[in-house]
C-alpha positions in Angstrom: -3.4 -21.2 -14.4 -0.2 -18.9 -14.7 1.9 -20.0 -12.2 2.8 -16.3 -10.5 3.6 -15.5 -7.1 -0.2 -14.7 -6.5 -1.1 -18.3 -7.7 1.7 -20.1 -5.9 0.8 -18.2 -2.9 -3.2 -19.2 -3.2 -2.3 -22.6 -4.0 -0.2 -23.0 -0.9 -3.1 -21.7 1.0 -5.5 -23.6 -0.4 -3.4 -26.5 1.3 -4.4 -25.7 4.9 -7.1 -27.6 6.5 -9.6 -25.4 8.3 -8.1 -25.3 11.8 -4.6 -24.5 10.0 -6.2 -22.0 8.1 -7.2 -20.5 11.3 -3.5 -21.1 13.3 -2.3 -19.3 9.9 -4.8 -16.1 10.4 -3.7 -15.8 14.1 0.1 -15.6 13.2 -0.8 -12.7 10.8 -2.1 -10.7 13.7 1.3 -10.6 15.1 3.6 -11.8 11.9 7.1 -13.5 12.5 8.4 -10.7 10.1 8.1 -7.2 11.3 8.7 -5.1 8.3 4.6 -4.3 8.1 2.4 -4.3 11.1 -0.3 -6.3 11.3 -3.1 -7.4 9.4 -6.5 -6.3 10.6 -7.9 -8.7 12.3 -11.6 -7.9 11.4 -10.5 -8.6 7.7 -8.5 -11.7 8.3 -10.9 -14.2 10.0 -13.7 -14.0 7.5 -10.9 -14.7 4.5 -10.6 -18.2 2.7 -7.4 -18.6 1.2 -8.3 -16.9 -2.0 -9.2 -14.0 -0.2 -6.5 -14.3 2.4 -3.8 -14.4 -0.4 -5.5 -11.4 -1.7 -5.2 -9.5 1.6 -1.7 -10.3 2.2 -0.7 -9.0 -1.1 -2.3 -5.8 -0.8 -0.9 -5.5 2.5 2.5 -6.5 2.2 2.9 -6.6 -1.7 3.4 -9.8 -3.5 7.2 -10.4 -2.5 6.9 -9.5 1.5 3.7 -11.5 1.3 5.3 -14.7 0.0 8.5 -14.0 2.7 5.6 -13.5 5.9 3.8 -16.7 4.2 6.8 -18.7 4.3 7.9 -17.3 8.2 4.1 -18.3 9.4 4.2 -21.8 8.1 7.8 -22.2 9.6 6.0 -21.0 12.7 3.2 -23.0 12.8 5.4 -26.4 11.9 4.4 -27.2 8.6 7.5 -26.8 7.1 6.7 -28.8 4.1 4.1 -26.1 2.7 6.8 -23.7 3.2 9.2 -25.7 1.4 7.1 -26.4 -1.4 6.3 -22.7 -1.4 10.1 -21.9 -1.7 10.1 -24.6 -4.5 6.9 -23.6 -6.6 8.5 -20.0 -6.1 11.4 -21.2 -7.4 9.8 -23.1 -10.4 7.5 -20.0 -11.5 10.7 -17.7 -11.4 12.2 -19.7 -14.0 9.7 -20.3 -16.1 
């Protein structure tokens, strides 16, 4: 697998255990980073993380989408997905 900012942002969310997932979904509703609004919830609660990383992309693009990612696992303390997101970020840029 190609490792893109889609991918890296998928595999990151594929990290999160179920109730995670969820705390992750509820920060979208009202994101860290207010650039965008917010997502609708009626399309975020269904999502699994494929999906999810799907939505955010198409809502923020891929950029924003990794930068809101990376604010709403700072927010929900698990800095060390959003570190290894910076790093695999960092990784697929220089490949």
């Amino acid at each position: 697998m190609e490792n893109t900012l889609r991918n890296v942002l998928m595999k990151i969310l594929e990290d999160l255990i179920e109730d995670e997932l969820k705390k992750f979904k509820f920060q979208l509703e009202d994101p860290p980073l207010k650039e965008f609004g917010p997502m609708p919830r009626g399309q975020l609660h269904p999502a699994q993380p494929v999906d999810l990383a799907e939505l955010m992309i198409g809502h923020y693009g891929e950029n924003y989408a990794v930068k809101v990612a990376k604010a709403v696992l700072e927010t929900i303390n698990h800095r060390d997905l959003a570190e290894k997101l910076e790093r695999n970020i960092q990784e697929s840029s220089e490949v």
